[in-house]
N, C-alpha and C positions, 0 to 999 in steps of 0.2 A: 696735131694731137692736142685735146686738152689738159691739161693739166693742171695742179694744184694751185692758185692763184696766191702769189708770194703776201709775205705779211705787207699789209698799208698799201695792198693794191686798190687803184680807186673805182668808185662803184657810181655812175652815172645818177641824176636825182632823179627818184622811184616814188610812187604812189604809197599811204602806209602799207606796212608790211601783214596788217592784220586781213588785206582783203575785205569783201566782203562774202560774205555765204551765210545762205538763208539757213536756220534749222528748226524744222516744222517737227522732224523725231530722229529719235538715237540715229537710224539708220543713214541720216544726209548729215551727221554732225561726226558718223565716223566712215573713213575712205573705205571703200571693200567691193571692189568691182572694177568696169573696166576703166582705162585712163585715158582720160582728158590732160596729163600730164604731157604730153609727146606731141600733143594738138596746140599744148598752149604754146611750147616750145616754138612749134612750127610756124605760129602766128608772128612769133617775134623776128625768127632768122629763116635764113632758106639754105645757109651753109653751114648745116652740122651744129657740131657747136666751136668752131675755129672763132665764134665771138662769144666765149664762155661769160663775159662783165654782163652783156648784158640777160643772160639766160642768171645768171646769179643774182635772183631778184629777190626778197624777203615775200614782194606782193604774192609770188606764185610759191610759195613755201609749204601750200598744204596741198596733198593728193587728194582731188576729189574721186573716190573711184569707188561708189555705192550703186549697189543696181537699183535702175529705173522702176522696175516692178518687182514686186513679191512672189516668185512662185510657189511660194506654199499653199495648201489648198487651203477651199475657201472654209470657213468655220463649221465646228458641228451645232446643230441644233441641241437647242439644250435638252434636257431631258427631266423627267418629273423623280426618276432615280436619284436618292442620296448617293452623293462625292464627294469626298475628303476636300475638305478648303484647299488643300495644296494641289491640290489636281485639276482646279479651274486655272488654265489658260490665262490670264490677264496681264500680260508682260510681253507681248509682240513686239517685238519693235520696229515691225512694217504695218502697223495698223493704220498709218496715213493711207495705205494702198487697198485699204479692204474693198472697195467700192469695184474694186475692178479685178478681184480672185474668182468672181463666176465669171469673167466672160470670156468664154470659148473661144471669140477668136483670136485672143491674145497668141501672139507666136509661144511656139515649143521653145524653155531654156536647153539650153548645152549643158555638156558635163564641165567647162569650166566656173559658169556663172553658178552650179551647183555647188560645187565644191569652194568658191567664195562664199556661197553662204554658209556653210561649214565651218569655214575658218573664222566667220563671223561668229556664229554663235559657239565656238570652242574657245574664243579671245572672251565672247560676255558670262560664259561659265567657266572662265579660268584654266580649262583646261588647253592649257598649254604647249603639251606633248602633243594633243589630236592636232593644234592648232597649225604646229609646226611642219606634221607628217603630209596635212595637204595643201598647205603653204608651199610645201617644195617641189611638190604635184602640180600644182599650177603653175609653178616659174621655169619649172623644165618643159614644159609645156608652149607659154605663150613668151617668156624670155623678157617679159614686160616690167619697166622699171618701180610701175608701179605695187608691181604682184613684189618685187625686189621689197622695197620698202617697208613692208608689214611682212613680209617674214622676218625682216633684219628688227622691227617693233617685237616680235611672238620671240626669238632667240634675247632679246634685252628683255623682257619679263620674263624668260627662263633663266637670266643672268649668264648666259652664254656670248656672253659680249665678246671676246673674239669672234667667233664665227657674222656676229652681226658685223662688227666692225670688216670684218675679209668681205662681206658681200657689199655693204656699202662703198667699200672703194676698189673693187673688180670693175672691170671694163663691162658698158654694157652699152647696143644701142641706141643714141639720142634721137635718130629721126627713120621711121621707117619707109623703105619701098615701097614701091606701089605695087600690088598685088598684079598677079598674072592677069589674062582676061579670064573671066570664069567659064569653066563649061562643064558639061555635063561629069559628074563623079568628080573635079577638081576640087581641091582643099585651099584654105587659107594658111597660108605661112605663117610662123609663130610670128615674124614680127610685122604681120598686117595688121591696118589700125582697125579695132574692131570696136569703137566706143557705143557707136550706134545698131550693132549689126545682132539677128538676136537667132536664137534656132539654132540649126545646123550651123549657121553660116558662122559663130563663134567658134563651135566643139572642135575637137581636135581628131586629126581622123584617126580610125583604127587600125592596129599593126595591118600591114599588108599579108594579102593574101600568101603570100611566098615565106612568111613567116618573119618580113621584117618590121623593125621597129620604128616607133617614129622620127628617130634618128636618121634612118637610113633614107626618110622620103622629105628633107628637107627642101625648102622651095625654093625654085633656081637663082641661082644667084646669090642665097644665103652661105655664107661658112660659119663655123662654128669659131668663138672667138678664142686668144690665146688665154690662157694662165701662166702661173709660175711668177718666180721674181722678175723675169722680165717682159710681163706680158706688156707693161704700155711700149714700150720699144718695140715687140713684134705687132703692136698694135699701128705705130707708127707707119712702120714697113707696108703692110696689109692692107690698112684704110689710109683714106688720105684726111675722110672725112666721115661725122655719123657716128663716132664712137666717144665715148667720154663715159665717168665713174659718176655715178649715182653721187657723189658729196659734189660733186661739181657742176650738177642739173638742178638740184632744188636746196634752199636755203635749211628743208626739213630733214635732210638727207645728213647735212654737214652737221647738224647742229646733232643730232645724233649718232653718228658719228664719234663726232669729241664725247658724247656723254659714257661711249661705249668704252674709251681710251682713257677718259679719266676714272673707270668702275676698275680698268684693268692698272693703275699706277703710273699710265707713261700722260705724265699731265707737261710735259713740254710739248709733245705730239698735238695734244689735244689745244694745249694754246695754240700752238701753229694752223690747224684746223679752223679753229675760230678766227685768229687774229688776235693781237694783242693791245690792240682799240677797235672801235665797233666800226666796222666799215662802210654802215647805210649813215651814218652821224651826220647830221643836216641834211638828208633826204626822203626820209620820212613826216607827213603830215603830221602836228600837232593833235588835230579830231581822231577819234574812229569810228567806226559803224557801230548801231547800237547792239546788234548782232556781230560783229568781228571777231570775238573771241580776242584772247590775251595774246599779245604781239609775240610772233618769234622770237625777234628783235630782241625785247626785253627779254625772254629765256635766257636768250644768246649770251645778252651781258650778265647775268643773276650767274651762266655757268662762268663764264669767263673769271667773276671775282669769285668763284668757289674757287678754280684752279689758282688763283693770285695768292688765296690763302694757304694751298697745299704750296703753294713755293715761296712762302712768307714774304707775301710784297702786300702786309697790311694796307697800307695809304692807297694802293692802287686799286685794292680789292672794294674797298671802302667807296670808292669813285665810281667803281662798276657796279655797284646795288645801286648808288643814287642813280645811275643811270637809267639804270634798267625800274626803276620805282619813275623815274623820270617820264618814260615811255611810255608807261604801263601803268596806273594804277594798283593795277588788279593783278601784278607780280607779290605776292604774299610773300614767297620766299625768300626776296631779295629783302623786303623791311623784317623777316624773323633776325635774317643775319645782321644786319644794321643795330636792329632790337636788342636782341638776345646775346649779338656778338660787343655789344657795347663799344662800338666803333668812332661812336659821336659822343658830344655830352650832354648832359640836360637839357640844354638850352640851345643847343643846335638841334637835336631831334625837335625839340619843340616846332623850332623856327623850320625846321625842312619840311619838317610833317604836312603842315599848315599852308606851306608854300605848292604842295603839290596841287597840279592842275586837274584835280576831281569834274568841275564844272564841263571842262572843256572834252574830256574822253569820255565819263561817265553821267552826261546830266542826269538823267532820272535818277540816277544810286549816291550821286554826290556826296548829298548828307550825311545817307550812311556809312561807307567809308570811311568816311573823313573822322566820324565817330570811335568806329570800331578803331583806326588805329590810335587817336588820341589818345583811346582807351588803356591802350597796349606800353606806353610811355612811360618811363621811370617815376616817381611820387614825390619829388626833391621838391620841384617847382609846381605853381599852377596847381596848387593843391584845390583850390577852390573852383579851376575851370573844369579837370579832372571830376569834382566829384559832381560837376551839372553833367557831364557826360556821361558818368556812368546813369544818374539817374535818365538821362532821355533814353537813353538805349533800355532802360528797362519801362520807365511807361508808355514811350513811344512810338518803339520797337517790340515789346512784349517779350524782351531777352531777358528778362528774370533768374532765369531756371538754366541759361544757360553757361557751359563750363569756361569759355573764354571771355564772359563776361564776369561771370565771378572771381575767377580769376584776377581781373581788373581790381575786382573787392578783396580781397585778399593779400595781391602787394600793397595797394594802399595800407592794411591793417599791417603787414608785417614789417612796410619801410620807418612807422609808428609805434612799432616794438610792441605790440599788444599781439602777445603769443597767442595767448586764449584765443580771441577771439578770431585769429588768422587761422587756427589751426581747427575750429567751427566751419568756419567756408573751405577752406580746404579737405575736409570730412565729407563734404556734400559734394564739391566736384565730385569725387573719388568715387562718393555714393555714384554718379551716374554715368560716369566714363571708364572705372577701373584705373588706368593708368594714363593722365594726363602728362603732356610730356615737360609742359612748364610749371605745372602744380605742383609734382612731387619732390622737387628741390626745397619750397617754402612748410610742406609739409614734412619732412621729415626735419627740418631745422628747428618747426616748433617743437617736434616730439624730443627734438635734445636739449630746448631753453627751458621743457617743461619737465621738471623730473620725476613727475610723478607718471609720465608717460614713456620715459627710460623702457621700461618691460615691453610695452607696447611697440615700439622702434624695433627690439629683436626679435617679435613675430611677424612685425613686415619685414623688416630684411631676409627671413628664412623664406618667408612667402614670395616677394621678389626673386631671390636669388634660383628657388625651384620652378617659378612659371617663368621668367623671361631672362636665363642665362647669360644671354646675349646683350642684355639692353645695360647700358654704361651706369644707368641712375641705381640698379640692383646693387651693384658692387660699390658704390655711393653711399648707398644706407647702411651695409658692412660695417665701414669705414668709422660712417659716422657713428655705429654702435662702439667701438670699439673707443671712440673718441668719448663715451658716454662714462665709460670704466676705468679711463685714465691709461688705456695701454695703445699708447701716442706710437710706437712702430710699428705694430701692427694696423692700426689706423694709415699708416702714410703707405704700407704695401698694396691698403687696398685704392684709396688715392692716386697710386701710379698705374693701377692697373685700370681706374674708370678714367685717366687722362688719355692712356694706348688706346684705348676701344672708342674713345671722342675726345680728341684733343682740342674741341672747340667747345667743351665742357665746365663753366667758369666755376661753377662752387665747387667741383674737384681741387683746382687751383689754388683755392682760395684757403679750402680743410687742411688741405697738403701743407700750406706754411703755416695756419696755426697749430697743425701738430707739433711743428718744429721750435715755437714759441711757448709750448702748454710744458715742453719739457726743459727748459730752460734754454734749447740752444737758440739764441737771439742772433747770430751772426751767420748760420744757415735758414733761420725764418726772414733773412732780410733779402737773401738770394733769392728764395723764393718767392718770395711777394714781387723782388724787380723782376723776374719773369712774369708773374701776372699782369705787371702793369705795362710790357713788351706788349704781352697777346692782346688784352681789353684797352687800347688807348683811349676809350673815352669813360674809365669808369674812376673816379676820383678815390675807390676804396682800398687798391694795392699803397699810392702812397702814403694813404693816410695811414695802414699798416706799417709802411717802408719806418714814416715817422715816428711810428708809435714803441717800435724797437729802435731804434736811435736812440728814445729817449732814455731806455731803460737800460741800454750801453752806455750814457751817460755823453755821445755823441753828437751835441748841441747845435752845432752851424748842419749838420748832415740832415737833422732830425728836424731843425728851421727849413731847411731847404725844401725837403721832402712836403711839409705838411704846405705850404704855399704856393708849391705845384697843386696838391690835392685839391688848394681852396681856389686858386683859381677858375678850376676846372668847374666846382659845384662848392658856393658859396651859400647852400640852403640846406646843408646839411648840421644838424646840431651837434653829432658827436663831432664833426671837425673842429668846431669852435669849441667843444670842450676840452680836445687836447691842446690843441693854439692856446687855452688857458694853464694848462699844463705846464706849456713851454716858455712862456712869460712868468709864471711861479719861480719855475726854475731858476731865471734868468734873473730872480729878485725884482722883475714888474709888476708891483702888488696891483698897481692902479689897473692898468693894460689885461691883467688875469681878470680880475672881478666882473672887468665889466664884459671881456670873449664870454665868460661865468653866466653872467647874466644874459647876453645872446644868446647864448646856448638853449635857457631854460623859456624864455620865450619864444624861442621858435617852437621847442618842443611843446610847448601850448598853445599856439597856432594849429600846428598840425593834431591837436587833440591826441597824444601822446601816452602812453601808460607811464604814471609820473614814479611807480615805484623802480622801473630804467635807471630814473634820471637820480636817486640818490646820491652816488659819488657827487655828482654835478653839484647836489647844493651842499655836498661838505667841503668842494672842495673853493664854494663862494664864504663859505662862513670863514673858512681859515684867511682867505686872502683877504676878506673885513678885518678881521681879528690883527691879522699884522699892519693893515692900516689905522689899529685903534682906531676900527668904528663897532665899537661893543655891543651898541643895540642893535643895530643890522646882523653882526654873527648871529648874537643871540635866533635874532626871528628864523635867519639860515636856516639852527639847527634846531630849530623848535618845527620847521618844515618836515625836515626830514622824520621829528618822533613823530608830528604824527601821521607820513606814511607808514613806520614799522618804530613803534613805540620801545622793541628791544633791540636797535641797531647800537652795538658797542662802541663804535662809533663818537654817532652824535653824542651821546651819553657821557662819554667823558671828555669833549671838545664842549658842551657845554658846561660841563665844570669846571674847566678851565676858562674860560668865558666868564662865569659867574665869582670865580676867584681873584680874574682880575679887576672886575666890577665891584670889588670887595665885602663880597655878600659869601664869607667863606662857608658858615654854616649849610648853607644850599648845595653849595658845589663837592662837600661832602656827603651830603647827599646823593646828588649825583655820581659820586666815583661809587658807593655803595650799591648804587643802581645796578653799574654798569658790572662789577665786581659781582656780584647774584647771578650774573647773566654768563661771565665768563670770568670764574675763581683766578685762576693763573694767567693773566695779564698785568707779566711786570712796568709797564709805560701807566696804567693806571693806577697801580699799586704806590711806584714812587710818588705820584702826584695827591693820594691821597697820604702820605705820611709828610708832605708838604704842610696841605692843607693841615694836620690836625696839629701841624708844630706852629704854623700861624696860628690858631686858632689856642694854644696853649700859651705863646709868649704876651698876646692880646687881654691873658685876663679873664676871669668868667665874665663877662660883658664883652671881651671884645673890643673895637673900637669904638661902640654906642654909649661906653660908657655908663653906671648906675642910674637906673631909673631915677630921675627925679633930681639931679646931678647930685654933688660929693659934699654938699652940707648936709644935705636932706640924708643921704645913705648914709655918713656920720652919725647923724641924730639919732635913726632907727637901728641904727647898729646898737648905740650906750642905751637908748633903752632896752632894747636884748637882752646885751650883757648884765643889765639892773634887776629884769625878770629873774634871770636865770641865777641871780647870787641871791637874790630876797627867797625863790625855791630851794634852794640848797641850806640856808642857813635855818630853816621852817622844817625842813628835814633832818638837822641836826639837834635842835631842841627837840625835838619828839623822840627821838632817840635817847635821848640823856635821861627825857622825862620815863620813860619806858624804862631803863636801868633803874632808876631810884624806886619807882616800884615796885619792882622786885626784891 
């Protein structure tokens, strides 16, 4: 009996897994007809399958079972009568075949090779339910493992995943008998090999005369096999040999399978199914066909680290996309999750990316690959290699216009804090896809940096939340609205509900702890952030948060700790160097602050930067001058900063104080005035101007410059003054007296 082959069972060295097979149209790139599965079988063993290792081959993992010829009739002539555009015909997908729809003497099909095409073309217009009703029609019929396997495909895109899951691992048989001798009115038994056989000689016969079924005219020797919980055991009993379960004849079988068992929750199952390392690992060729299609193999492992993740074995999971990217190039899924899941860090995705063997699986598409994902890489590093890539992809490739290359355009702008202009390219995806699934995170984050777009944020959130209920980024934009008005609870309800509906959803995570932060709780936004930095271990932004509230708990070695994990991780980030500046302030490092200060502020000008961002950044380089009494340096700091925003309170009165101890008092009251016009009740400016005017009063009307001309000369001009001023007065008392005697 065959049976489940145990986890780390070993798998003899196999050809790659992707095969080869040619496809000239739809109809040979998808299975739908009779099997070559049973034949391939046969080629390998002669004893059933009691040698399941080597029938468990990745190579034979795809059902070829597409009919040879088309019978559908041959075309209509056209006609000189107007037709509705939609009612021309041009979507055959046996048009390779048309050459040979007039000739006559092509053999008559059967009713089963009919009713495969049925279910073909009820699988290509989604209809599902048809697809399924003569899917089950034909397997009751021919009992073919192959007819098994695409109904168990039609019940997983009904998402009837048990039921697909019960028929992939029912008993079914792996090698058929040889049919009786034929003779006149005898039939073929459902499990005669019919791959070649065409006419009559497939169809199924019809109920007998007597009124029975085709149950009842089984071919000798066939019994009908057991069910129930213990059917392999009475399977055991029954057959010696010839029977085995569909996951255990093709690598395509098992692999869906597990996809079926992880739809349904039991993902230990589903690992045990797969295995819990890849069990073709060093048996598969490096090359593949340029026509092969994308390796099971790598499927295999892309599922395997999904389920690693629903059992939270991060690092393991993480192993299994490299893997499966390893394999495969052309596994997209396994690098979204790599990507997207921030598994690595800058500087390892850089270097893994780069290291994949494009040349060697993909020669002709190399290049571009290797583009498109480079393209897809965090914005920290390689800013300058990144944006030659994005430009080839658009003059080279003609991807301009397209949403995942703009995309590309768009984190660059947004990891550069220029809202505007991210939330521009972001508009135009939107224009042409509606709902992007990795755009609409950057876009809705600029509609809450940007306030004057606040309003705009709660007509897409209503809009979202009434077209796609379901979709996690909906109740995301809630969240964030709510985060927009200041009503931080309601923000974190809805937070917890886009993490349940995609708990591998990082800006949820992320919202969630600064809600906990916007309202002062700093000791619940630190839990929360060490979970993010749990799920995302290669994203350096959870501890630089972790840090960022340490600091503000006043938690100094916790908050050192934190941000030096963060920098290790991504050393080209400016806001981390602006805090690490933060943390040496603290610590009374004036020298050590200035100059993180000044890294900060050039890197942000490297990466061409929106510098009205970086404000805090250069008040908080003037202050750490300032305590190094280096005066002219603050000064220029905050002379920066007016003129990004000429009315920042701010600078305004840190340069008065600057200018006060430069001992230019006069200016520096000025400037508290400034600042004071700008913001009346600001007592820290207030006091410092009633400094200023007391220095400025104890000084003298000069001040410290002392009378023009020094204190001989202001003597001098002073008594002739006073000489004016008594020679006028006594000139007005004789005129007065003379005026009395006058009269």
């Amino acid at each position: 009996m065959a049976a489940t082959p145990p986890t780390g069972f070993s798998i003899p060295r196999a050809p790659s897994p992707s095969g080869s097979r040619p496809r000239h149209s739809l109809n040979s790139s998808f299975s739908f007809g009779p099997q070559p599965l049973l034949s391939s079988l046969a080629d390998t063993t002669t004893s059933g399958v009691s040698n399941h290792k080597s029938l468990f081959d990745p190579s034979r993992s795809v059902l070829q079972t597409s009919p040879v010829r088309s019978p559908r009739i041959s075309r209509r002539t056209k006609t000189t009568g107007s037709r509705h555009p939609l009612a021309n015909d041009t979507t055959d997908v046996f048009q390779d075949d048309a050459d040979d729809e007039g000739d006559e003497d092509a053999p008559e099909w059967g009713v089963v090779e009919r009713m495969r095409l049925w279910r073909h073309d009820a699988l290509m217009q989604h209809l599902y339910d048809s697809a399924s009703f003569w899917g089950d029609k034909i397997l009751s019929w021919t009992n073919d493992p192959n007819d098994a396997f695409w109904l168990a495909q039609t019940f997983f895109l009904k998402h009837e995943y048990s039921r697909a899951e019960r028929l992939l691992t029912r008993p079914f048989p792996a090698l058929t008998p040889r049919p009786p001798a034929a003779t006149n009115g005898a039939f073929q038994p459902p499990f005669a090999p019919a791959s070649n056989a065409k006419g009559k000689g497939r169809e199924m016969p019809p109920p007998s005369p007597g009124g029975g079924s085709l149950g009842d005219t089984l071919a000798p020797g066939v019994q009908r096999l057991p069910v129930g919980p213990g059917e392999m055991i009475d399977v055991a009993i029954q057959f010696d040999e010839g029977v085995s379960r569909l996951v255990d004849m093709s690598v395509a079988c098992r692999y869906l399978a597990a996809q079926c068992q992880m739809r349904q929750g039991k993902w230990n199952d589903a690992l045990e199914m797969l295995g819990e390392t890849n069990p073709f690992r060093g048996g598969a060729e490096a090359g593949l066909e340029p026509d092969g299609g994308i390796k099971i193999e790598a499927s295999m492992c892309n599922l395997r680290g999904l389920l690693m993740l629903k059992l939270n074995r991060g690092d393991q999971a993480k192993h299994c996309f490299m893997e499966a990217l390893a394999l495969d190039v052309r596994c997209y899924e396994a690098f979204e999750h790599l990507v997207n899941g921030e598994m690595m860090t800058p500087e390892e995705e850089w270097q893994f990316v780069q290291a994949l063997a494009y040349r060697e699986q993909i020669p002709s598409d190399a290049e571009f690959v290797r583009l498109i994902y480079v393209s897809r890489l965090r914005k920290y590093k390689h800013s300058d290699e990144q944006a030659l890539v994005r430009r080839q992809l658009v003059e080279d490739y003609n991807l301009g216009d397209n949403p995942d290359v703009l995309f590309s355009f768009a984190d660059a702008l947004f990891t550069q804090l220029r809202w505007a202009d991210c939330f521009a390219v972001t508009s135009r995806i939107l224009g042409l896809t509606d709902v992007h699934k990795n755009t609409m995170p950057l876009h809705i984050a600029c509609m809450y940096h940007l306030k004057h777009l606040n309003p705009k944020l709660f007509l897409l959130a209503h809009e979202l939340v009434d077209r796609e209920p379901e979709n996690a980024i909906s109740w995301y934009a809630v969240g964030i609205w709510y985060m927009c008005i200041g009503k931080y609870q309601e923000a974190r309800t809805y937070f917890s509900k886009t993490s349940l509906m995609d708990p591998r959803f990082a800006p949820a995570w992320i919202a969630f702890a600064h809600a906990f932060s916007f309202e002062g709780e700093h000791e619940h936004a630190v839990t929360a952030y060490s979970t993010c930095a749990r799920l995302y271990t290669g994203s350096h932004l959870p501890l630089m948060f972790v840090g960022m509230e340490h600091i503000i708990l006043m938690n100094r070695q916790q908050a050192e700790e934190a941000l030096l994990a963060a920098n290790h991780m991504c050393e080209a980030d400016p806001l981390l160097f602006n805090e690490r500046g933060v943390m040496a302030f603290m610590n009374e490092d004036y020298e050590t602050a200035a100059r993180l200060f000044e890294a900060a502020i050039e890197l942000a000008q490297v990466v061409q930067t929106s510098q009205s961002a970086w404000v805090p950044t250069f008040l908080n380089l003037g202050t750490s001058l300032r305590r190094l009494n280096r005066l002219p340096e603050a000064k220029a700091a905050y002379q920066r900063v007016l003129e990004i925003d000429y009315r920042n309170v701010e600078a305004l009165s840190f340069m008065g104080v600057t200018l006060h101890l430069m001992g230019n008092t006069e200016a520096a009251i000025v400037k508290y005035h400034e600042a004071l016009s700008i913001q009346p009740i600001n007592g820290y400016v207030l006091e410092l101007l009633d400094m200023a005017l007391e220095a400025s009063a104890d000084m003298g009307p000069f001040g410290a410059k002392g009378p023009p001309g020094g204190e001989e000369n202001w003597e001098k001009q002073m008594r002739e003054h006073r000489d004016k001023g008594r020679g006028k007065q006594v000139a007005q008392e004789m005129s007065s007296i003379e005026e009395d005697t006058s009269m």
